[in-house]
Phi, psi and omega in degrees: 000143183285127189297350152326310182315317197296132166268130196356262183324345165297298183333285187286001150308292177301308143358258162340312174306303164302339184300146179224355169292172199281313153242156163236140165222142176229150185229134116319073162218155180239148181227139199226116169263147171225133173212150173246131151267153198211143175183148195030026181081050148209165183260128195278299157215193177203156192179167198203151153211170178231162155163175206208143168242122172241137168251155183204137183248093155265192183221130186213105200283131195209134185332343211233353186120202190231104216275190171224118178230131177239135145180171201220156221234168154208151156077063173259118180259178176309342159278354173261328169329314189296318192311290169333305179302312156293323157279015159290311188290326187285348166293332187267339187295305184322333193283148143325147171313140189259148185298344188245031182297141160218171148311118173319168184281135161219178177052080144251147154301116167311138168304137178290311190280015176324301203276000198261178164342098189287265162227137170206154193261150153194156222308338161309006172244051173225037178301294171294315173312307160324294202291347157299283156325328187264000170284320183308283194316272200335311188269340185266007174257336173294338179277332218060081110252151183241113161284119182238141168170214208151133169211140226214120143203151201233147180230120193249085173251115157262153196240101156253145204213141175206153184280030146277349179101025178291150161197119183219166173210138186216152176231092179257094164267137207248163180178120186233155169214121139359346208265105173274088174279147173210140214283152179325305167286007184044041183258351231183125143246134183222126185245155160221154195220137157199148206242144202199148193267345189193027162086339199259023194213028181222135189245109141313286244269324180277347180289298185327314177279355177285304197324322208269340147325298170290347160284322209293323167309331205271332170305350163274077192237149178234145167261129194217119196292193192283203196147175155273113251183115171323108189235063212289135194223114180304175179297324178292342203255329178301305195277339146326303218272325201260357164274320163329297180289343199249345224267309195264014191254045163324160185252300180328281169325306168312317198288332166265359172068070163209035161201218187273327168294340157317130136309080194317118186105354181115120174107208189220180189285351193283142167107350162325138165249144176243015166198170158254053230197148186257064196278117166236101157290116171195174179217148166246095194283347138276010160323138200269153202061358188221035198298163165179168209320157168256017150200156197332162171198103152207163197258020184204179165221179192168204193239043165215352168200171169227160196287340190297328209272329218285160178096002170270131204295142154275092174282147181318113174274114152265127190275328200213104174252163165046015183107322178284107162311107196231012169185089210271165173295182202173111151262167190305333187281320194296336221269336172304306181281328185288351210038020159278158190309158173255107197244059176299172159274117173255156189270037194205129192223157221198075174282126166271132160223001138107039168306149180222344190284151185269185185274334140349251210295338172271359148280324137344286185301324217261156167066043177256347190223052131121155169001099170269129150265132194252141171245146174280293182214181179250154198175124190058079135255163180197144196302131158281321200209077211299333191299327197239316157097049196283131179229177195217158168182213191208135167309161179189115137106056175135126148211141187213157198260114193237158191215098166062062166058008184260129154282111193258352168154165178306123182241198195272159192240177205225169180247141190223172204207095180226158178217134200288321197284342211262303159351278190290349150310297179236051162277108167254023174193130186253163181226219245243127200262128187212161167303148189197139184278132176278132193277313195272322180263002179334320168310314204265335249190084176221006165245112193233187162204070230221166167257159179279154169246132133258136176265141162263017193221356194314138185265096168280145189252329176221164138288134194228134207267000184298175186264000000 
């Protein structure tokens, strides 16, 4: 039978029924793909998929405090369910008091749209977008450039339900693209990104003339070792290095001195200013293009989100205001132990710095006192140091060279060794704050906003022979 048959909210209806623990909570989602593929200026393939996730939490109270047991399912029907439900409580009777138990959420107002459909993508929304793309292939094979890429969009409605009486519903859709031009001999790359809610707001044709300025850069190449280097860093490579950082700013962790927000002697850095730059880091989950659930939603715990919080409502956060640390992450249990505010985590991240120049015009300004390097993106980063929050990765598909406000050519790309916190310190300039795809985290990380930085110090630590 199609697990289709069912309908969501039946589900955690039925679910909720079956429970014999002390709490329950089920999260219900379904989820639905559309993707286009590409290669040498044609499309390679195309495909939609469906399928449904039940997640199910109990909860079972015991002289020592209140254990947890979780697990989730995929292609779950009304008939699968006891099952489900019963290893859930027997996952929590085996467990230990789990350390973040609080009382489930209760007196949230129900989503009016519990009971309806869920939401779903289908190759209709790439209706404009294609005929479009296939104009890009045409002018970039009449140029000799070759277009490679992929564009994925998914519609996510989960419906939670917990025996406290929650019925919440978020409808999220996410749609990322892709696009790499390269020259006939594949000596030459230029990649772009853009992250989008329906398709109807990404131009292939505009990408396409971006890509092919930078190959046009690229016909030019120098070589230059490493070192330190005046540096602009576009929004994509900003929303890498600072979804990283918000990845690492647990309160829990800050508070035992085990990261860069610890306080030395104990406690942690918040109300610390950490640039001059009048910098604001934040998230909203009414961000307007950058919308995402408006209350806890998660199948796991840790010290950045817990299974007890879900159905709990989310407010608009400043993580960083004016430069000033005001708020690390927090579940109701961490916000206990640390006694700092309860900041959970939202699925959106948003740097302001009230810049108004495009990365144009901050390319314009640059290499007028000696070198500028313009960066495409960042790629394969990973921590060197949690203390500092020092990471290391590597450049990909452009790095260039600026001289008196001119991209004058391509240069060898580099492996670099930075900590984001350190970053926003000796940032002396933000630019025009705009939407933007993280290159490294897209998979995981795709509502950002962020402005290009100039660094006047970046440290590339080697040269990297990638292209």
């Amino acid at each position: 039978m199609s697990p289709r048959q069912h309908k969501p909210h039946e589900i955690v209806e039925r679910a909720l029924e079956l429970s014999r623990a002390d709490g329950c909570v089920v999260i219900a989602e379904e989820r639905s793909t559309a993707n286009l593929r590409w290669a040498a200026n044609a499309l390679t393939t195309n495909g939609v998929t469906r399928g449904r996730t039940v997640t199910v939490v109990a909860t079972v109270d015991g002289g020592e405090g209140t254990a947890s047991g979780v697990v989730s399912r995929s292609a779950v029907t009304s008939e699968d369910l006891e099952p489900l439900v019963r290893a859930a409580e027997a996952a929590a009777r085996e467990a230990g008091p789990a350390e973040d138990a609080q009382p489930l959420v209760t007196g949230v107002p129900h989503s009016r749209d519990f009971d309806g459909a869920p939401a779903e993508t289908s190759p209709a929304v790439f209706d404009a977008f294609a005929p479009a793309l296939g104009e890009a292939f045409a002018h970039a094979r009449s140029r000799q450039r070759e277009l490679y890429g992929f564009a994925h969009h998914e519609l996510v409605s989960s419906y939670l339900g917990t025996s406290t009486g929650l019925r919440l519903r978020h409808d999220q859709p996410t749609g990322t693209l892709e696009l790499n031009a390269k020259s006939p001999d594949r000596s030459r790359s230029a990649w772009a990104g853009r992250a989008t809610r329906d398709f109807a707001d990404v131009d292939p044709r505009a990408m396409d003339a971006e890509l092919a300025e930078r190959l046009a850069w690229a016909e030019r190449r120098i070589e230059l070792p490493a070192g330190r280097y005046e540096t602009l860093l576009p929004p994509t490579a900003v929303a890498d290095l600072l979804v990283y950082q918000q990845w690492s700013s647990t309160a829990r962790d800050a508070a035992e001195g085990r990261t860069v927000f610890s306080k030395p002697g104990g406690g942690t850095r918040v109300g610390e200013k950490l640039g001059q730059l009048p910098l604001t880091l934040r998230s909203d989950p009414y961000e307007p293009g950058l919308e995402c659930a408006p209350f806890v939603l998660t199948g796991s715990s840790g010290d950045d989100a817990s299974v007890f919080d879900n159905g709990l409502p989310l407010a608009p956060t400043e993580w960083i205001r004016d430069g000033v640390l005001e708020h690390l992450l927090t579940t109701r249990h961490t916000a206990q132990l640390t006694g700092l505010p309860l900041t959970p985590y939202a699925d959106n991240l948003i740097l302001d710095a009230g810049g108004t120049r495009s990365l144009a015009e901050m390319v314009a300004a640059s290499g007028h006192e000696g070198p500028a390097l313009l960066l495409t993106c960042l790629w394969y980063i990973r921590e060197v140091d949690p203390a500092s929050l020092l990471l290391t990765g590597l450049t990909r598909d452009g790095v260039y060279l600026v001289e008196k406000g001119e991209v004058v050519g391509e240069v060898n790309n580099f492996r670099f060794n930075e900590s984001p916190v350190d970053l926003l310190s000796r940032a002396t300039e933000a630019g025009r704050t705009e939407p933007t795809l993280p290159r490294e985290w897209g998979d995981y990380f795709t509502r950002a906003a962020m402005p290009a930085l100039r660094i006047p110090d970046f440290n590339m630590s080697s040269v990297s022979k990638g292209v």
